[in-house]
TIFI-683211 format. One record per residue (C-alpha): x negated, y negated, z; residue in three letters. Coordinates in nm, 3 decimals, decimal comma, always signed. Each point is the difference from the previous one (the first is absolute). Layout:
<nodes>
X;Y;Z;ALA
...
</nodes>
This chain:
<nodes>
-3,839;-7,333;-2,816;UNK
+0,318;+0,227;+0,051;UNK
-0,007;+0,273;+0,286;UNK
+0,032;+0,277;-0,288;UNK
-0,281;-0,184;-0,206;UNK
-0,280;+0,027;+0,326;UNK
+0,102;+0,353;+0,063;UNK
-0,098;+0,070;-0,305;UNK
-0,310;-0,217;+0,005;UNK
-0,084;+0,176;+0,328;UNK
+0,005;+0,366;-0,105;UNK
-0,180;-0,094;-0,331;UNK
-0,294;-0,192;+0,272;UNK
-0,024;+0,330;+0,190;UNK
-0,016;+0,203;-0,315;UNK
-0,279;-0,233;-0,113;UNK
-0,215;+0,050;+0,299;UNK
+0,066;+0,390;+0,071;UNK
-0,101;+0,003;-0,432;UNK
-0,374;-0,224;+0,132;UNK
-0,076;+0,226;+0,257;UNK
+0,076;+0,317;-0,187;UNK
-0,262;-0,127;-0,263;UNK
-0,212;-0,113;+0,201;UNK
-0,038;+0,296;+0,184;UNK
-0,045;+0,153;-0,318;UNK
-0,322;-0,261;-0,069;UNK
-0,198;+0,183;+0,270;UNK
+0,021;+0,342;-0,171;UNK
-0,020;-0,163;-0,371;UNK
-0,298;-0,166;+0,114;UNK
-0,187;+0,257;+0,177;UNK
-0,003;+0,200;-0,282;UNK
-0,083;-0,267;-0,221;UNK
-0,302;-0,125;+0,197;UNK
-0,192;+0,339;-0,129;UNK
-0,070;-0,077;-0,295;UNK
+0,061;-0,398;-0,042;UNK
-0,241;-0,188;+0,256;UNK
+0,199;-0,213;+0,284;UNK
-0,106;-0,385;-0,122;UNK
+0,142;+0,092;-0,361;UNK
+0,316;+0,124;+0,084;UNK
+0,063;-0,329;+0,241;UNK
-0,123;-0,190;-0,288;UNK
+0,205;+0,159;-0,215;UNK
+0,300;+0,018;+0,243;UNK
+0,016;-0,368;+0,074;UNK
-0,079;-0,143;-0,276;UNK
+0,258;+0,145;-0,158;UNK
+0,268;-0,049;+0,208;UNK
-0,106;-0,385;-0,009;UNK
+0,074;-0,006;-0,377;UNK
+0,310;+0,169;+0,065;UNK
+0,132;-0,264;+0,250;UNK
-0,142;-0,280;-0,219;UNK
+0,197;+0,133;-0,262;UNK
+0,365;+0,052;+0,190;UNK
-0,065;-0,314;+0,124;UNK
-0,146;-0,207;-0,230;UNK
+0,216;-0,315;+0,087;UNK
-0,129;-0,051;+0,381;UNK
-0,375;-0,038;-0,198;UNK
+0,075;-0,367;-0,033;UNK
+0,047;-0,026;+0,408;UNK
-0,385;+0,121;+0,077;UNK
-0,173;-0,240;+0,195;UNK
-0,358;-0,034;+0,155;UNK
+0,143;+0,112;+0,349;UNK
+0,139;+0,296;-0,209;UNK
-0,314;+0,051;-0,137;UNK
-0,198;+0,031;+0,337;UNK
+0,263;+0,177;+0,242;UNK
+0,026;+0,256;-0,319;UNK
-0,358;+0,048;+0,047;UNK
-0,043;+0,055;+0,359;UNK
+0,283;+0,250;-0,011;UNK
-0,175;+0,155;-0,331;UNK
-0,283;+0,040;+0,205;UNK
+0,183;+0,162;+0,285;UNK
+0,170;+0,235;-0,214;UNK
-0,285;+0,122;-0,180;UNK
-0,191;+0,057;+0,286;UNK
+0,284;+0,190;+0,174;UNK
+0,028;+0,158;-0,287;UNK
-0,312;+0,114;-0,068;UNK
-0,068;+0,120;+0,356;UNK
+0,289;+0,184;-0,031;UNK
+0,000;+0,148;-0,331;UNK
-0,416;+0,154;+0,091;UNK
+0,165;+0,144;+0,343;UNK
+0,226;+0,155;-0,216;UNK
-0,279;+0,182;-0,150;UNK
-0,129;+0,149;+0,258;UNK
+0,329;+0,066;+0,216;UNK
+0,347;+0,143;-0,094;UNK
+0,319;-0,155;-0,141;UNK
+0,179;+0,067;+0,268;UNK
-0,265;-0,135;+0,243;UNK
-0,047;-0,276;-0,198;UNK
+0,370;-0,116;+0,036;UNK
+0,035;-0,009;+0,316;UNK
-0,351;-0,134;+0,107;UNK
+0,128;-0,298;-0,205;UNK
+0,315;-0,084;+0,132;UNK
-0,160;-0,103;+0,355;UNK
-0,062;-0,309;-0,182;UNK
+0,356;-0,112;+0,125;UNK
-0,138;+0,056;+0,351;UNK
-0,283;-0,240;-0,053;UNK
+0,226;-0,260;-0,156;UNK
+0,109;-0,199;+0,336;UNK
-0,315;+0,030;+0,151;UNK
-0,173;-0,119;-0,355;UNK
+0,251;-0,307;+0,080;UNK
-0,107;-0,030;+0,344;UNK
-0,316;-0,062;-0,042;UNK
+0,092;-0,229;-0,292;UNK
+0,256;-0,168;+0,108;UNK
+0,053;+0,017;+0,369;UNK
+0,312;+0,186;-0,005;UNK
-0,027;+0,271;+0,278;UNK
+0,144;+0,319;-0,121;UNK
+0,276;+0,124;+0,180;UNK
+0,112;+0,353;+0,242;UNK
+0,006;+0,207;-0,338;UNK
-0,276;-0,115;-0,147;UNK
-0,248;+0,158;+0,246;UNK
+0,226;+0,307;+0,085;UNK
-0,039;+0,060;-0,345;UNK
-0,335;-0,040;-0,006;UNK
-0,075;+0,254;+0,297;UNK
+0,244;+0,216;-0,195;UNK
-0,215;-0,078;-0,352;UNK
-0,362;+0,064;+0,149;UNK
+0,145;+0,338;+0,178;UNK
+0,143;+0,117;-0,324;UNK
-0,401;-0,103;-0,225;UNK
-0,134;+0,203;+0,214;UNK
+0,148;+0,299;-0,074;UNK
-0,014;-0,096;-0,307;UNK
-0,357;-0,093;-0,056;UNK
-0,192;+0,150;+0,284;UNK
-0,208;+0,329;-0,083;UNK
-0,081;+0,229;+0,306;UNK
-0,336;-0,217;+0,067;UNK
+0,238;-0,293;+0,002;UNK
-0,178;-0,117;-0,299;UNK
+0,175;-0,182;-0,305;UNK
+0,010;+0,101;-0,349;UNK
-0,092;-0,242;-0,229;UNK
+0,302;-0,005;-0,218;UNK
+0,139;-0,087;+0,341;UNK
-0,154;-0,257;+0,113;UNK
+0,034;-0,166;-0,353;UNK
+0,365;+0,049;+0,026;UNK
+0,002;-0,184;+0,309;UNK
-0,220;-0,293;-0,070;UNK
+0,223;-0,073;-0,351;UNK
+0,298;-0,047;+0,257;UNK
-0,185;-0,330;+0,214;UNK
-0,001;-0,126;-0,388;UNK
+0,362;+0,043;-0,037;UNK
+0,061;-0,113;+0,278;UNK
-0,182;-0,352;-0,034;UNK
+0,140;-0,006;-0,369;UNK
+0,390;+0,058;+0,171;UNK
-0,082;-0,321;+0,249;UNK
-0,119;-0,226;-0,312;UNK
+0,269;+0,100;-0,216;UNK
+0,259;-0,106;+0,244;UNK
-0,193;-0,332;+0,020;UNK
-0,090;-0,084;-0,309;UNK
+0,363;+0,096;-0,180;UNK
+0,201;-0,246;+0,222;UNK
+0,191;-0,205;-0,309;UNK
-0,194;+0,144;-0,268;UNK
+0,086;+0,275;-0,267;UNK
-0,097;+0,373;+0,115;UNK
+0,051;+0,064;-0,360;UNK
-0,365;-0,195;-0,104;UNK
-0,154;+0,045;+0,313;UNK
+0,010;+0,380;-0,020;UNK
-0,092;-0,041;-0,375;UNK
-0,299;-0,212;+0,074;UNK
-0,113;+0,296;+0,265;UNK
+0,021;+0,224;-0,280;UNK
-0,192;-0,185;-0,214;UNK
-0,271;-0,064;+0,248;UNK
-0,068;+0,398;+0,159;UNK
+0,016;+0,051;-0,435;UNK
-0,266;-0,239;-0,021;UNK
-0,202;+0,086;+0,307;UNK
+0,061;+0,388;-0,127;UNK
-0,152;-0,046;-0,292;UNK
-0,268;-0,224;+0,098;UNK
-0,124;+0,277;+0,247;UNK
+0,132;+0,315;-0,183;UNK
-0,247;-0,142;-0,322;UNK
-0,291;-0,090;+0,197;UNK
-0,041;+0,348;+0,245;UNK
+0,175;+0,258;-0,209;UNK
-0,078;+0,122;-0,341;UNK
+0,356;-0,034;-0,191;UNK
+0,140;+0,335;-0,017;UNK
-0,034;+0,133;-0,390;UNK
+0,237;+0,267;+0,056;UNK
+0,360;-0,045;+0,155;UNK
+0,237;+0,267;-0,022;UNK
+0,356;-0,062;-0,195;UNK
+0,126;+0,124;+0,345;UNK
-0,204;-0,246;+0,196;UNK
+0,085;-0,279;-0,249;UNK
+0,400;+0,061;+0,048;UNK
-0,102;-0,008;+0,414;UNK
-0,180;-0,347;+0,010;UNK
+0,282;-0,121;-0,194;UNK
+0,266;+0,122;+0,188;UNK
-0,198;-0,173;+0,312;UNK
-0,047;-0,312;-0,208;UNK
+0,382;+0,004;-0,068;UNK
+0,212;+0,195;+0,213;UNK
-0,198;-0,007;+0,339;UNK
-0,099;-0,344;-0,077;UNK
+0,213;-0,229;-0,186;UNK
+0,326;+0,155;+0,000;UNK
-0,011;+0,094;+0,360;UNK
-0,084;-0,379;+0,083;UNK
+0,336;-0,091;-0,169;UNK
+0,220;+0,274;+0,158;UNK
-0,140;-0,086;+0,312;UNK
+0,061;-0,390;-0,026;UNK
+0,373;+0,072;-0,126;UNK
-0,003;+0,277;+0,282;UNK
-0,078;-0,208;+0,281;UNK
+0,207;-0,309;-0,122;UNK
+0,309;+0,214;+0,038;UNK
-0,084;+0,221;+0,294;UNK
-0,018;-0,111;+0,416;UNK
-0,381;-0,037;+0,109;UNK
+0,074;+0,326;+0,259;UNK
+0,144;+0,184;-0,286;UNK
-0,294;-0,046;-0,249;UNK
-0,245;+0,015;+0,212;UNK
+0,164;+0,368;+0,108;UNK
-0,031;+0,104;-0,393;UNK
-0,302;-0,153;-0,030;UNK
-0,169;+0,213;+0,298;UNK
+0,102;+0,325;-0,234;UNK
-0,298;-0,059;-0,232;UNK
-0,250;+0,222;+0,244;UNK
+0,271;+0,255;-0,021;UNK
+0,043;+0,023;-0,315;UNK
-0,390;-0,043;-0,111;UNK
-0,088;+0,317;+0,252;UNK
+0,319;+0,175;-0,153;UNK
-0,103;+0,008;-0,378;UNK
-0,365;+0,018;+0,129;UNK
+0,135;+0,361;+0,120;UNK
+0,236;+0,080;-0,288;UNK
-0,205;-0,139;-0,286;UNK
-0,367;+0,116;+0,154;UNK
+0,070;+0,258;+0,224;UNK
-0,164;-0,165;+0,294;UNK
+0,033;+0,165;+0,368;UNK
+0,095;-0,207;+0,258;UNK
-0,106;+0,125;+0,338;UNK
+0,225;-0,011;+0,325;UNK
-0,265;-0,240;+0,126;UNK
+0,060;-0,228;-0,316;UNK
+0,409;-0,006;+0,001;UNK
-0,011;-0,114;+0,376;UNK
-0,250;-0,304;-0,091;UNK
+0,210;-0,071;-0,334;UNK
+0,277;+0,000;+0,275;UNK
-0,161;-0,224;+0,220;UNK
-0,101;-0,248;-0,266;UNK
+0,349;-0,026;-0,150;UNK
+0,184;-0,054;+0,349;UNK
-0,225;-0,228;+0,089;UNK
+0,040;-0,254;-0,378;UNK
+0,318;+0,056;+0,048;UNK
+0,010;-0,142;+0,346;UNK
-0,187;-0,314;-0,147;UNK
+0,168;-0,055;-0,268;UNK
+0,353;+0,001;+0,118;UNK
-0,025;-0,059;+0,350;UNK
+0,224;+0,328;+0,044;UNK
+0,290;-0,272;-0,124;UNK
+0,190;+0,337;-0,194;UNK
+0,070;+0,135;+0,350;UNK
+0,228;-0,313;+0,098;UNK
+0,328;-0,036;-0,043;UNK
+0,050;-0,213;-0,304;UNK
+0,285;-0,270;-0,022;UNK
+0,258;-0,107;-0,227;UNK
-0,153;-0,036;-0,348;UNK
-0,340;+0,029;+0,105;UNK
-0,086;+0,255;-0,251;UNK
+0,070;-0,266;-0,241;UNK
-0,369;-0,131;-0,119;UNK
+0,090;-0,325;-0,241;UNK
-0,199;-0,198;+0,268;UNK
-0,267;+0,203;+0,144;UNK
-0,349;-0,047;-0,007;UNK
-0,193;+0,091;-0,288;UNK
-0,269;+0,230;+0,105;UNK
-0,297;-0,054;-0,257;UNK
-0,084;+0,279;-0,244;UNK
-0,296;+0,235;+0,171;UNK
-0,180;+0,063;-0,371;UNK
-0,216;+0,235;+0,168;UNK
+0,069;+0,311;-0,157;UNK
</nodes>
C-alpha cells in the first residue's frame, strides 16, 4: 500500500469511528424516547433481529463458512449481549440519557479485571488507578443524598459486568475466525432470545407510532448494523490509542444530544462524575499512550491491532 494510499485510508478510519460514536450517542436519546411507548424486549427483538438479516444479507457469501463452533461461541456471546442489553436498555428507563452513557462506559474499567479473574492476567498500574478514578466519579454520579442508588442506576451498572465478560469472550473466541459471522450469529441469537421473551411476558404492542417505527429502524440499521461496519473499517485503519480515544467520545456525545434533543439538566455534581468516568476509560483504554512522544511513522496503523467491535450501543 503506497504512503498516499494509507493516509487516505487513515483519515477515512477516523472518520468512520468519530461517524459510530456520533450515532451511537444518538441511540441513547432515540431510544429513550422510544421506550415510551414500544416495550423494551420488542424493540431488542426488533433491533437485532434485524440487523442480523441485514448482515446475512451484505454478507451472504461467508454463510457457507458457519460451523458448529460458530454456532455455540455465537450463542454464548448472543446471550451476553442480550442480557447486557436488556439490563441496560430497562436502566435506561428509569435513568437519563446522559446518565445512562456514561454509567455504561465503566464497562472498559471492568474489562482487565473480567480477564483477571478469567485468565490470570493481572491488570496493570492503570488499570486500578482508573478504577479508583471510575468508582469516585459513580458516585457522584449515582449516589442520592442517603447514599442510596437509583434503580436505573444500578441497572446501568450491572449491564456493564455483561459487557465486560462478553469483551473477554469475544477476544477469545474470534482468534482465526470471521468477526463478520460471529457478530451476525450474536445478532441472530439476542433476536431470538428477544423474541422468545418479548412474546411470552409482554403483550405485543398493537399500536406503534410512524415516528417510533422510523426509531427502531434507525437502531436496527444505523446504530446497529451500519455502525458495526464503520467501526470494523474504522479500527482496521486507525492505531489502537487512537480509536480507542474516539471511541471514549460516545458518553459525550450521548449526554450532549440527551441535552440538546431533550432538554435534560445536568447538575455540577453530574459533569464532575461524567468527568471522572471519562478520565478514568480513558486511562484504561489507552494506557495514557497519546501523551508519549510518538516515533517515526508510528501514526501509520497498516499493522496494528484490531480492537474488536464493542456492539453495545
Amino acid at each position: 500500500m503506497t504512503i498516499e494510499k494509507r493516509k487516505k485510508y487513515a483519515v477515512l478510519g477516523r472518520m468512520a469511528l468519530v461517524f459510530t460514536t456520533l450515532i451511537w450517542g444518538t441511540s441513547f436519546v432515540v431510544l429513550k424516547n422510544t421506550l415510551n411507548s414500544v416495550p423494551t424486549l420488542y424493540v431488542l427483538a426488533f433491533r437485532f433481529s434485524g440487523a442480523a438479516i441485514l448482515l446475512a444479507v451484505v454478507f451472504a457469501k461467508e454463510l457457507k463458512k458457519i460451523d458448529k463452533r460458530y454456532i455455540i461461541n455465537g450463542i454464548v456471546l448472543g446471550t451476553l449481549l442480550f442480557g447486557g442489553y436488556t439490563v441496560q436498555t430497562y436502566g435506561l428507563y428509569y435513568t437519563t440519557p446522559s446518565k445512562n452513557a456514561f454509567l455504561t462506559a465503566a464497562y472498559c474499567v471492568l474489562v482487565p479485571f473480567v480477564s483477571w479473574f478469567l485468565s490470570k492476567k493481572r491488570p496493570d498500574k492503570f488499570n486500578f488507578i482508573s478504577t479508583v478514578i471510575c468508582f469516585v466519579g459513580i458516585g457522584l454520579v449515582s449516589l442520592k443524598n442517603d447514599r442510596s442508588i437509583e434503580l436505573g442506576d444500578l441497572l446501568t451498572l450491572c449491564c456493564s459486568i455483561f459487557y465486560a465478560v462478553h469483551i473477554v469472550l469475544t477476544a477469545k473466541y474470534v482468534k482465526g475466525r470471521s468477526v463478520v459471522i460471529l457478530t451476525m450469529l450474536q445478532f441472530a441469537t439476542a433476536g431470538v432470545l428477544g423474541w422468545a421473551s418479548a412474546l411470552i411476558t409482554t403483550p405485543f404492542p398493537t399500536e406503534i407510532s410512524p415516528v417510533n417505527i422510523w426509531s427502531i429502524v434507525y437502531l436496527c440499521v444505523m446504530c446497529t448494523a451500519v455502525c458495526f461496519l464503520c467501526q470494523t473499517f474504522g479500527q482496521k485503519h486507525t492505531p489502537p490509542s487512537t480509536a480507542a480515544i474516539i471511541i471514549t467520545l460516545e458518553s459525550v456525545f450521548g449526554a450532549g444530544f440527551s441535552v440538546l434533543i431533550n432538554h435534560e439538566v445536568i447538575s455540577a455534581k453530574l459533569y464532575a462524575g461524567f468527568a471522572l468516568i471519562f478520565i478514568a476509560v480513558l486511562i484504561s483504554e489507552t494506557k495514557l499512550g497519546f501523551l508519549k512522544r510518538k516515533k517515526p511513522n508510528s501514526g501509520t496503523s497498516e499493522n496494528a491491532a484490531e480492537p474488536e467491535p464493542k456492539l453495545f450501543e
